[in-house]
C-alpha positions, -999 to 999 in steps of 0.1 A, spaced: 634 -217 -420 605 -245 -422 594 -264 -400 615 -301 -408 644 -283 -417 677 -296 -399 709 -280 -399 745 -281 -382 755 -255 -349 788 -253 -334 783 -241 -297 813 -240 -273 836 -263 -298 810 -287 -302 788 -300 -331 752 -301 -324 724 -309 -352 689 -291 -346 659 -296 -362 630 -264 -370 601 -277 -345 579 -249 -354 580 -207 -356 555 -181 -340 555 -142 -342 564 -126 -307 533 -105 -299 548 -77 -288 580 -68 -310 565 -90 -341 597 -108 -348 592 -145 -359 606 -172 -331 617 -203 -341 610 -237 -314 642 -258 -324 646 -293 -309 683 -308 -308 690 -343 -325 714 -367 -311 729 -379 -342 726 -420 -328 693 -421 -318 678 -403 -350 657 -424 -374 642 -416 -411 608 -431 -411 587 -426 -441 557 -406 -437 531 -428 -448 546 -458 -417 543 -428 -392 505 -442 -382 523 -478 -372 545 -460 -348 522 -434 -333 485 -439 -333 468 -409 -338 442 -417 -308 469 -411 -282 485 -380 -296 473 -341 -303 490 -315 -325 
C-alpha cells in the first residue's frame, strides 16, 4: 500500500471506499500501520496536482 492509493471495503453489507493517508512502524511489535481516511463517494474531487496551491495556500497548512 502507498500512500494515495484508494480501494473498495465492504463492512457490515455496505460499500465504503478508503483512501492510504499514510503508514508508520508500530514501535514495539514492528509491524507497519496504515492511517486510512474514508471517501464519501459525492463529495470527492480530482484536482490536479499542479492547481492544488489555488485551493490550499501553503502559508496556512503544515505536513
Amino acid at each position: 500500500m502507498n500512500r494515495g492509493d484508494m480501494f473498495t471495503v465492504y463492512l457490515d453489507g455496505v460499500m465504503i471506499t478508503v483512501c492510504v493517508v499514510g503508514t508508520y512502524h508500530e514501535e514495539y511489535t514492528g509491524e507497519e500501520i496504515a492511517i486510512l481516511a474514508v471517501v464519501s463517494q459525492e463529495n470527492m474531487v480530482h484536482v490536479p496536482l499542479t492547481e492544488l496551491d489555488a485551493l490550499f495556500p501553503t502559508k496556512k497548512f503544515l505536513n
